[in-house]
Steps between C-alpha positions, in 0.01 A plus 500: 500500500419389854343188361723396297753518766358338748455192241843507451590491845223181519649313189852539674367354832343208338777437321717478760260303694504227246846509505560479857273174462791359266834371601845381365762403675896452432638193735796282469736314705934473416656273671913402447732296698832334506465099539747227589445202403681158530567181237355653198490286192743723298553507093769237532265228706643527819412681820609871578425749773320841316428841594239645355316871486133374494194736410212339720662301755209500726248672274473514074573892459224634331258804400170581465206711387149381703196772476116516622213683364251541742151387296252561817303258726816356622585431127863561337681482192847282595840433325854395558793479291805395657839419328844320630826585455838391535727774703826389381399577091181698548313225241204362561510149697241383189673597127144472356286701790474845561307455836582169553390461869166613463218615257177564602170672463155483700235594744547517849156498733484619893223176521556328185880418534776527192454400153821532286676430157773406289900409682430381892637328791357176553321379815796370710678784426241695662370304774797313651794635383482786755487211809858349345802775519576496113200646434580798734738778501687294822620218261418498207696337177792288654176363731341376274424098512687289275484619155227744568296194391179628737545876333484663827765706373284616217747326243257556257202692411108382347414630100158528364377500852169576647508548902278565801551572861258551702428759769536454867216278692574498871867434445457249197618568155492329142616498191532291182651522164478343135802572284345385105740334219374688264559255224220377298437132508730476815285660791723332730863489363642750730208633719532573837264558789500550900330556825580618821339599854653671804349594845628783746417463817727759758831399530422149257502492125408179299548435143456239276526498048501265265642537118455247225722549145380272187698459195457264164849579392742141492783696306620858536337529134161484612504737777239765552703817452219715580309322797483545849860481605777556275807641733805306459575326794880631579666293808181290537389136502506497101820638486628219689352232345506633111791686287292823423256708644134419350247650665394401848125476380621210268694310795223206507210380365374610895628730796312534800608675788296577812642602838356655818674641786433754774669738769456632811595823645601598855666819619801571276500152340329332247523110431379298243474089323457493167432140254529489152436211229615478165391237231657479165368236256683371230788752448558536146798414338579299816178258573507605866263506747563669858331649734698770767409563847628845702461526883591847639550623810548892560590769708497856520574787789543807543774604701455849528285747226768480272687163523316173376633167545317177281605141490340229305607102481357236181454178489423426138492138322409366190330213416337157240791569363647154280769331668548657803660793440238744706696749676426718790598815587643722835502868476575712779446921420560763699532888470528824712347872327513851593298844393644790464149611440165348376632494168893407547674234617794259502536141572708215598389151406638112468341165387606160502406182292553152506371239291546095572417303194631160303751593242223420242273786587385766248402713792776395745656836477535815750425846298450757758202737303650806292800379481646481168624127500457182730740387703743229400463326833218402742462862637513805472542856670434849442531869651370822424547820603262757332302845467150543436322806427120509402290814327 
């Protein structure tokens, strides 16, 4: 009788030893505001002031499940799945995704680095996104460059994708990607794949990416349904330039987009330059070519523990455009946060946007990101005030 319950007692220890070594974890972010915004293209063609209640003003509200299993030797069993939502009707932001944001699995090494699979964040997204203020939580979606066309929002998301960061080497880090079509007989119509490095060094952080899209598709017929980026593009570049929203993965024959940028802290303030280029090649449906450049300069400080002040200003342009008609862009951001708590906090924000371009320009229009129109006139304004609460 002693034996056997001393076994017991051993079985239950093990047991909950082994489970101790596995983890789960319930995360998500809601964020809602109310947004002004000026010379909206309304129903009836012409321009209207709007007040909206937005669900992700600064960040896509979202949830998540992410878990570990410790395997030994520094070894672990990884995944994430993370899903967006819209606030205002409690749908998902993608009609056909459950966890449209992200859907992974892989193997995570102490000396080996990170080997993952299946829905990811490209390279840009990971490496210099966090050195420009939309791809932080003190800007975010109204920052975003003209038409999100660098993704350092995280507009959209990479399918069929297989990804690996490396770990840390004296401040260095890497990390690459390959997103496959998945269509027989077209290995590149709609692939996607990326690369990216940073360095931390004290108080400066460098990043740099590069992302390359390839499609075959010359009518929305032939497009790739199930390749490496089907999101529909929503307020972007295509939406401009086309009547309905194919996929962005099928918005040229080639997309590539590289950027670096870097900042540099001292005492309560961070500041940072970021560059982005963006080159489109033979827009279909349109038999455009373009390429679009995004300077940023950024700010951040903290005032005291609890109040956070962040200012960016863009200089976009676009250009090899026919005729002329290559606009540039002006876009001057600014916001001011407070916590409650770690978790809580509301915000007051405000962009501007100006575009100069010849009447004849495709792109020659101001559409402030996350917004639900463009504006009817050469700029553009919006404000926010909002509440964010993370789990």
């Amino acid at each position: 009788m002693k034996k056997l319950l001393i076994t017991g007692a051993t079985t239950m220890l093990l047991a909950g030893a082994a489970h101790a070594q596995s983890s789960v974890t319930l995360y998500g972010l809601i964020d809602a505001g109310v947004t002004y915004s000026n010379n909206q293209i309304s129903t009836a063609g012409n321009g209207h002031s709007n007040w909206e209640l937005k669900s992700g003003p600064v960040q896509y509200s979202r949830w998540g499940l992410r878990g570990a299993e410790d395997l030994g030797a520094g070894l672990k069993a990884i995944f994430n799945l993370e899903s967006g939502f819209d606030l205002n009707d409690g749908q998902f932001t993608s009609s056909n995704r459950i966890f449209n944001r992200q859907a992974y699995v892989g193997l995570s090494s102490r000396d080996y680095g990170v080997l993952t699979f299946g829905r990811q964040t490209d390279d840009m997204v990971d490496f210099v996104a966090p050195l420009s203020l939309t791809g932080t939580e003190y800007g975010g979606t109204h920052f975003a460059h003209p038409f999100d066309i660098d993704n350092l929002n995280d507009s959209f998301q990479i399918n069929n994708a297989v990804k690996y960061q490396s770990p840390d080497f004296a401040g260095f880090k890497l990390g690459a990607l390959y997103g496959f079509s998945n269509q027989a007989g077209g290995f590149s119509n709609n692939r996607a794949y990326s690369l990216g490095i940073s360095y931390l060094w004290g108080p400066l952080n460098f990043g740099a990416g590069f992302l390359q899209l390839n499609s075959d598709a010359a009518t929305p017929g032939q497009l790739n349904s199930n390749g490496a980026v089907t999101d529909t593009t929503g307020s972007s570049l295509l939406g401009v330039l086309t009547t309905q929203p194919v996929p962005l993965g099928a918005l040229s024959s080639r997309q590539q987009t590289w950027g670096a940028g870097v900042n540099y802290a001292f005492g309560p303030a961070v500041a940072g330059v970021v560059y982005t280029q963006t080159n489109l090649t033979q827009l279909f449906q349109t038999g455009l070519s373009t390429h679009v450049q995004n300077f940023e300069g950024n700010v951040r400080y903290a005032l005291t523990p609890a109040v956070e002040l962040s200012a960016a200003y863009t200089y976009s342009r676009a250009g090899g455009l026919a005729g002329g008609g290559n606009p540039h862009w002006n876009q001057v951001s600014a916001m001011a946060g407070y916590s409650f708590s770690r978790r809580t906090d509301v915000y007051v924000q405000g962009v501007w946007q100006g575009v100069s371009a010849s009447s004849n320009s495709p792109l020659g229009v101001a559409w402030i990101n996350g917004l639900t129109a463009p504006s009817s006139t050469s700029n553009q304004v919006e404000a926010t005030v909002g509440l964010r609460h993370r789990f």
